[in-house]
N, C-alpha and C positions, 0 to 999 in steps of 0.2 A: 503583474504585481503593481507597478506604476498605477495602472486603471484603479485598483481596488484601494491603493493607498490616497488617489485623487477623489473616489466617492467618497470615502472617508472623511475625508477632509472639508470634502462640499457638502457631506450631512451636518457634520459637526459645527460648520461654519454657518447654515445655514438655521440650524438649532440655534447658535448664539446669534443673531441677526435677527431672528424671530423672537429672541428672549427681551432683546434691547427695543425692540419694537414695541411690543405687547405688555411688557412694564412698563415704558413709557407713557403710554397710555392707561396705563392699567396695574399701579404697583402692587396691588392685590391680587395679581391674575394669578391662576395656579397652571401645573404642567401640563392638564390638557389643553387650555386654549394654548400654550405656547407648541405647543405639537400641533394642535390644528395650524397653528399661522405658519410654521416651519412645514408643512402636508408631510408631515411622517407620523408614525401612529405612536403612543404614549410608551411603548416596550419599545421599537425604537431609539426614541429620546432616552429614554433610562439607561439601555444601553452605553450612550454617551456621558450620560449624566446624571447615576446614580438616584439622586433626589433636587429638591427646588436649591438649598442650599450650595450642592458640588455646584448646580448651575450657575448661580448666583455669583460665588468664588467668580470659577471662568469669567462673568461678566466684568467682575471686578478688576480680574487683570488685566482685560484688555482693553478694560478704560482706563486702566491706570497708562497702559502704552500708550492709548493714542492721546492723552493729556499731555502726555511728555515729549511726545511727538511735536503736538500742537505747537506748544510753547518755542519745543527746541527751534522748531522753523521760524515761528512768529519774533522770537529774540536774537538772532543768529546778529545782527547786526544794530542792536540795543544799546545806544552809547554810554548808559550809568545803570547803576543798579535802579535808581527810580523807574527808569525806561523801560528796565527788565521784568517790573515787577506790574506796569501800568501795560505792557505789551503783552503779558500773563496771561491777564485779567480779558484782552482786546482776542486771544486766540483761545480761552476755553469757557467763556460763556456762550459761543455757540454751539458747544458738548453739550450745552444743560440737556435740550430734548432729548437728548441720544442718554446722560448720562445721570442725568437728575436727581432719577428715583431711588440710587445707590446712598442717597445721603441720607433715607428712610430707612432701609437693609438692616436688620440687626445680623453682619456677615458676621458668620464665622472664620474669621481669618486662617489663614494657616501660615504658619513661618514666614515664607516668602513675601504674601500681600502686605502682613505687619511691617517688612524688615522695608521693604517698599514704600511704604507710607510714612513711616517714623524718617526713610532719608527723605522722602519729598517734606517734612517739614521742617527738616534739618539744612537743607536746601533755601528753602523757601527764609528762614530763619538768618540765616548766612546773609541772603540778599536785603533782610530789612535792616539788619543792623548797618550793611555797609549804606543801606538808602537813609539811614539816622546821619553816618557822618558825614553825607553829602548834603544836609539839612533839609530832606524830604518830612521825618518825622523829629517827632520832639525826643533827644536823648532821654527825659525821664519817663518816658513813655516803656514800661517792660516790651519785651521783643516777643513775649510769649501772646500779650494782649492785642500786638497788632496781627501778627500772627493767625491769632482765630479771628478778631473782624476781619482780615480778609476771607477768611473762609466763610465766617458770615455773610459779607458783601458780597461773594462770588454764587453764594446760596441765592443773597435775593434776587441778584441780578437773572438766576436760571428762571426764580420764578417769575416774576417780572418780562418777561419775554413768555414765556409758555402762559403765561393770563393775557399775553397780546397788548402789555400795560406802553413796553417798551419794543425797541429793533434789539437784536443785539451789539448793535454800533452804540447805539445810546445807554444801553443798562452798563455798557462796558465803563464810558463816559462819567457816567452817573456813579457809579462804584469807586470809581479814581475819587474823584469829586469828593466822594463820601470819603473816603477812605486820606487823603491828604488834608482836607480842613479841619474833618475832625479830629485827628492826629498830629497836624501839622506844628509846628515851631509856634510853642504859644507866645503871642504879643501884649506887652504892656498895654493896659486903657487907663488914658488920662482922665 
């Protein structure tokens, strides 16, 4: 039993590793190159994964884990919320290649991804406000607006590395950058 619940496991796994692969490259690809890249044959794959969509879900949730993953590691020892939030940005812009193509996806969410994503920006939202009154950004600035540029910023920064513009040390950089001047505690000019 163990054997057949471990091929399982390595088809399945292997399907989604080939999925993340080959959209990557290729967010248009359909299910049979992702079966060629996975070497199992398209009935196979279905078996796992019904259609491009179920597949796609899967993809998303486990890029939702290891984003969370990411971070968690990358922040464990983040001494403010700015720290937390510029340390973020330093441990999942190098997901873009892996993770990119998901922000093209028209997913069909199910329960679970939605209720996942609405805390990651409930989360996220939490930490900008407390980075407002450590005077990261500017209090009149809505939380909702910094909010999506960084989801912005964190978009360009994927792309921005995947056009080979940037490293991901410097888009990460460059994001910060962007994301606290033009946000930042605006200053009187004389």
């Amino acid at each position: 039993m163990k054997t057949n619940a471990k091929l399982v496991e390595s088809t399945a796994d292997a399907i989604v590793e080939a999925g993340f692969s080959v959209l990557s490259r290729n967010p248009g690809a359909n299910i049979a190159e992702i079966a060629s890249a996975a070497q199992v044959t398209r009935a196979t794959l279905h078996r796992y994964f019904p259609s491009r969509a179920v597949l796609v879900a899967e993809l998303a949730k486990r890029a939702l884990a290891e984003m969370d993953a990411a971070v968690t590691s990358a922040c464990h020892e983040s001494a403010s919320a700015g720290d937390v939030l510029r340390d973020s940005f330093t441990a999942l812009i190098p997901l873009g290649d892996r993770h990119g193509f998901l922000a093209h996806e028209h997913l069909q969410l199910d329960d679970a991804i939605e209720a996942e994503f609405l805390q990651l920006q409930a989360t996220t939202a939490q930490w900008i406000d407390a980075a407002k009154l450590e005077g990261v950004f500017d209090q009149h600035i809505p939380t909702e607006w910094i909010n999506r540029t960084y989801d912005y910023l964190l978009y360009a920064a994927w792309d921005s590395v995947r056009r080979q513009e940037t490293t991901p040390k410097q888009a990460a950089k460059l994001a910060w950058r962007t994301l606290t001047t033009g946000l930042g505690e605006a200053h009187e000019q004389h």
